[in-house]
N, C-alpha and C positions, 0 to 999 in steps of 0.2 A: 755579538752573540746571536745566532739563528734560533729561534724557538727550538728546533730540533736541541740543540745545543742545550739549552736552556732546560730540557725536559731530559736527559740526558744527565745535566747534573744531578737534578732534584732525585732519579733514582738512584743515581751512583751513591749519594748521600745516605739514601736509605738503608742500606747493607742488608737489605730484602733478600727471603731465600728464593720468593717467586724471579723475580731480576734473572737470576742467572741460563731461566730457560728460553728467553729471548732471544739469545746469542743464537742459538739453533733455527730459528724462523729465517725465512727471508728476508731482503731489506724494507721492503713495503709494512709488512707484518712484523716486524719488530721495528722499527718504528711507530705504527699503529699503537701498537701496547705498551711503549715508552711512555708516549703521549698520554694512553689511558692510563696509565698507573701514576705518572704523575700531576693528574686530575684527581685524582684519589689522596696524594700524596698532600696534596695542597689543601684541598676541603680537610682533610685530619689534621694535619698543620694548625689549623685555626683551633680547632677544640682542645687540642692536646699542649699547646702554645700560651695562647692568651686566656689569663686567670680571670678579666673582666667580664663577664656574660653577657654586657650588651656590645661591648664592640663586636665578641664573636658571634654573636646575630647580628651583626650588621655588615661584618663580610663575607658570611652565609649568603648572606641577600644580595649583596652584592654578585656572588657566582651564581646566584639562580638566573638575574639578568646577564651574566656574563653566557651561562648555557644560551636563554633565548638567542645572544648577539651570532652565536655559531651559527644558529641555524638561519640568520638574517643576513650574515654571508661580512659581518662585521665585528669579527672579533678584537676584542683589544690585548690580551693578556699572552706571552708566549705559549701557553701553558693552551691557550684556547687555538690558539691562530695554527699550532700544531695538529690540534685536533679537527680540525675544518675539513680537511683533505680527508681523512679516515670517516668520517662520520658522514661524507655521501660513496664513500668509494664501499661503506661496508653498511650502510643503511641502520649505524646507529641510531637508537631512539632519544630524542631530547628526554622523554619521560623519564628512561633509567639513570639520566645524569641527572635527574633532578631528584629521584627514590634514592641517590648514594648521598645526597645532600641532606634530604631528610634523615635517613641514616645518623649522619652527623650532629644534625639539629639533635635528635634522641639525646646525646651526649652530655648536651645542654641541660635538657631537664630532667634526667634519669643519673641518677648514681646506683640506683637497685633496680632489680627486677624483681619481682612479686613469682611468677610462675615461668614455664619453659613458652607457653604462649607469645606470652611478651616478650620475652625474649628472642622467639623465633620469628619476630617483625624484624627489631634489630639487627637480626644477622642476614635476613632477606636482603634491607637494604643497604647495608655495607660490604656483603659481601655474595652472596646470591645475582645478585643485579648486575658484579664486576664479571661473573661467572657468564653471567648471559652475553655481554657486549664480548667477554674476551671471546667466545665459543664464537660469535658471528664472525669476528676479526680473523681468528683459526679457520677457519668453515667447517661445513656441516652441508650432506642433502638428506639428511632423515631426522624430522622435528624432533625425535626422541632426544636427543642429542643436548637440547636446549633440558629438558630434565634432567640430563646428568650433571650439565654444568649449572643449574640450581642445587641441584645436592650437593655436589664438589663442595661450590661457592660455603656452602652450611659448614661440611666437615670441616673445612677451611678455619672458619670465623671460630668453630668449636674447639679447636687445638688451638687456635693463639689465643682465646679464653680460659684454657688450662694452664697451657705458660705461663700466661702473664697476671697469674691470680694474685701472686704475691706485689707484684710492681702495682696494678693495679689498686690492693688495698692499702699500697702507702700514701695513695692518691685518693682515697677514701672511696673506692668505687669498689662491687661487688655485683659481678656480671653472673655468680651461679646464680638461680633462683632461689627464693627464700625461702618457697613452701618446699623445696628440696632441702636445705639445710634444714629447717626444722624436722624431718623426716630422719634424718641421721643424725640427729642430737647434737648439731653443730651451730654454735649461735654465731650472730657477727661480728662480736669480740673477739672469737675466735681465729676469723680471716683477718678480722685487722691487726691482730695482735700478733698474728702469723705463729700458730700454735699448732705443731706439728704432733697428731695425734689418729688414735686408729679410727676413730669414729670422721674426722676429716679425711685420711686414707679412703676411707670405705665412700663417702659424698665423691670424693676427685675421682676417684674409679668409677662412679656411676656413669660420670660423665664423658671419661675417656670411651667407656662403654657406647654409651650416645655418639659420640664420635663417630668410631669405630662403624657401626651402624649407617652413617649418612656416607662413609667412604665405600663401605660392602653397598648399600645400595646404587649409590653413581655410578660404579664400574660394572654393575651389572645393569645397568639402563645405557650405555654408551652403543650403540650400536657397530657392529664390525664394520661398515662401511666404512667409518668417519672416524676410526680410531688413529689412522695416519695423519689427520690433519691436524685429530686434539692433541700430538703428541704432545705438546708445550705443558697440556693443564694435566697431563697426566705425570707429565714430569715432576712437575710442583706437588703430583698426587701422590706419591713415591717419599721424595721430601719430606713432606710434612706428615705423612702417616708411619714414617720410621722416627720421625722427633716422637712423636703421639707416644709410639711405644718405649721409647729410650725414658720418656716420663713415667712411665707406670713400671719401666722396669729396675730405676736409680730410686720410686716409691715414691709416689705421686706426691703425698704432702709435702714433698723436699722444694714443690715449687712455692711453698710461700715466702722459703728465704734463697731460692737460687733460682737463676733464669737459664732451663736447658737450651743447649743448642748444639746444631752439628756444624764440622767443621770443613772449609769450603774444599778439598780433596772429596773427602766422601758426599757428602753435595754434589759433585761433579759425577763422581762416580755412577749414582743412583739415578742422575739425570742421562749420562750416556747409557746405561743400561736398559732402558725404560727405553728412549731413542732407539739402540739396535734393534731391539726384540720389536720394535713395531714399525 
C-alpha cells in the first residue's frame, strides 16, 4: 500500500461531508487534501480512541516529532511521507500542523469550556488552522482570502459542535460555554442528561446564531478573485450551513438525542451547485 493509498483509506473511513469536495480538485490538489485531512484524521483518532491519557500524550508527541521529520525530509508514517511533497509544493507551515496538534492536546485536558474565549482557541486550532493550510493548497493571490478561510474554519468547528452536542455529552464533554448555559438557565445535567427543553432550545439557537454569523462573515471577506479557486471550501460551506439550518429547523434541542445529517445525493447536489455558479 502507497501512502497515497493509505491516506485514501483513512478518509474513505471517515464518511466526512468535507471528503466529497475533493473529487472536483485536480489530481495534485486533491491528493494534497487527502493527505491533510488524513493528518487530522489521525491526531483525532488518538483523543477520541485511546481512554488512557498518557499513552495519548505520548502519541501526540510522537506526531509533533513526526511533523519536525517532514520538514527534515525523513518522514516515517504514510500519513507523513504523503505529506512531504504538498507541504513544499504549497509552502505549508510546520507551525499549523503542530497548532492542529495542540488543538488535540486541549481535548486531553478540557472536557468544558468556561466562556466563548476559550473556546475560540479551540476551534482556531482544530479547525481554523485546517482552513488556512486547506486555502493555500486551493490557492489564493489576495491575503484576504486567508480571513475567510479562518472564519469558514470557525463556522465549521461551530456546526459540528451543535451536532454533536448530544454524542458529545455521552462522552462527558460539553463544548457550549458555561457562562452561556448559565445565562439561559441551562445547567450541565441538563446536557448530559440530554433534556430537551425551551430554555436549551433558546442556548442551541444562540449558538447556531454564532454560527451563522462566522459563515455571513467568511463569504463576505472571500474576495472575487479567488472565489474559483476556493471553490472546494465553499462547497463544504454550502454543506454544512444547510445541516446548520436543517438543525434549528427539525428544533435545535432534538440534537441531544439525534445526530442530523444530510444525505449523500443532496450533498452532491449542493456541492455541484455551489461548483456551477462559480
Amino acid at each position: 500500500m502507497t501512502p497515497l493509498q493509505y491516506c485514501q483509506d483513512k478518509v474513505a473511513n471517515s464518511n466526512s461531508s468535507f471528503t466529497g469536495s475533493f473529487r472536483f480538485l485536480h489530481a495534485e490538489k486533491r491528493e494534497a487534501m487527502t493527505a491533510l485531512y488524513a493528518f487530522c484524521r489521525e491526531v483525532d483518532d488518538i483523543v477520541d480512541e485511546i481512554t488512557d491519557l498518557t499513552v495519548a500524550q505520548t502519541k501526540l508527541n510522537w506526531w509533533r516529532g513526526e511533523v519536525d521529520n517532514i520538514y527534515q525530509n525523513k518522514p516515517q508514517h504514510p500519513v507523513s511521507k504523503a505529506l512531504l511533497q504538498p507541504t513544499k509544493t504549497y509552502h505549508l507551515s510546520a507551525e499549523h500542523f503542530h497548532e492542529i496538534i495542540d488543538g488535540m492536546e486541549m481535548d486531553l485536558k478540557f472536557n468544558r469550556y468556561e466562556d466563548f474565549k476559550q473556546l475560540q482557541l479551540y476551534c482556531y486550532r482544530v479547525a481554523s488552522v485546517v482552513g488556512l493550510l486547506s486555502s493555500q493548497i486551493f490557492g489564493f493571490t489576495n491575503r484576504k482570502t486567508l480571513k475567510y478561510a479562518h472564519d469558514l474554519g470557525m463556522a465549521f468547528q461551530l456546526t459540528n459542535i451543535i451536532r454533536d452536542v448530544g454524542e458529545d455529552a455521552r462522552r462527558n464533554r460539553i463544548y457550549l460555554p458555561l457562562d452561556e448555559l448559565a445565562k439561559f438557565n441551562v445547567t450541565e445535567q441538563d446536557i448530559l442528561q440530554s433534556v430537551e427543553s425551551e430554555s436549551v432550545k433558546l442556548l442551541l439557537e444562540a449558538q447556531i446564531e454564532r454560527a451563522e454569523s462566522y459563515y455571513d462573515r467568511a463569504l463576505n471577506e472571500l474576495p472575487a478573485e479567488d472565489r474559483k479557486a476556493q471553490r472546494a471550501g465553499l462547497m463544504m460551506a454550502a454543506i454544512y450551513r444547510t445541516l446548520l439550518r436543517e438543525i434549528k429547523q427539525d428544533g435545535a434541542q432534538k440534537v441531544l438525542n439525534a445526530r442530523t445529517s444530510l444525505g449523500k445525493l443532496r450533498k452532491l447536489f449542493l456541492a455541484m451547485h455551489v461548483w456551477l455558479k462559480n
